[in-house]
N, C-alpha and C positions, 0 to 999 in steps of 0.2 A: 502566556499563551502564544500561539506560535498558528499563522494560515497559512494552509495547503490546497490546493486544487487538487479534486481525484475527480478524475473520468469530466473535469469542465464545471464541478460545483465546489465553491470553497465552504472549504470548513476550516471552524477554531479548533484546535487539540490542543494540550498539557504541554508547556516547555520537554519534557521528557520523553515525549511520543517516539514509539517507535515503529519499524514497518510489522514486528510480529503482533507488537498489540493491537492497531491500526484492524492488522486483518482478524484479530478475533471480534474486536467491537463489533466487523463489518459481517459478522458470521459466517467467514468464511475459511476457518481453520478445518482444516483438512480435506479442503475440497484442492480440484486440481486447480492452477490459478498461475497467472502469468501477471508480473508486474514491472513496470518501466516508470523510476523515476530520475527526471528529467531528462529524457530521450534516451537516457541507458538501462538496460534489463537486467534489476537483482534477481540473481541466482538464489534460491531456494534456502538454499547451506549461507546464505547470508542475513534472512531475514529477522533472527535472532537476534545482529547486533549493528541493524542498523538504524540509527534515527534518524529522526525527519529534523527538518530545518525551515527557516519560516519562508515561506517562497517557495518550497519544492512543488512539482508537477506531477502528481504522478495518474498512470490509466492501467486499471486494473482490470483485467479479462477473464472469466472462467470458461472454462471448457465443459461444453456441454457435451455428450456421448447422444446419438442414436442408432438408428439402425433400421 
């Protein structure tokens, strides 16, 4: 197991975690979504093969629309 900070609350995840599973657990696959971790911004076309590490930081933002 392997702990992360998202958005200031730690959590345990799987040695294998990575950021596109991460964001489906978090149910937020296919919403618009901005993610930073550890002070730098994965691009999208990366979240596929990146894993987490134990220590990482990360803050996760969605974008809300209104009008």
């Amino acid at each position: 197991m392997i702990t992360v900070s998202i958005n200031g609350t730690t959590h345990q995840l799987p040695d294998s975690a990575g950021v596109a599973a991460l964001i489906e657990e978090m149910g937020l696959t296919g919403k618009r979504i901005a993610l930073e971790r550890n002070g730098e911004i994965v691009p999208r076309s990366l979240f596929a093969t990146q894993k987490l590490a134990d220590g990482d930081k990360l803050e996760v933002v969605v974008a809300v629309g209104g009008g």
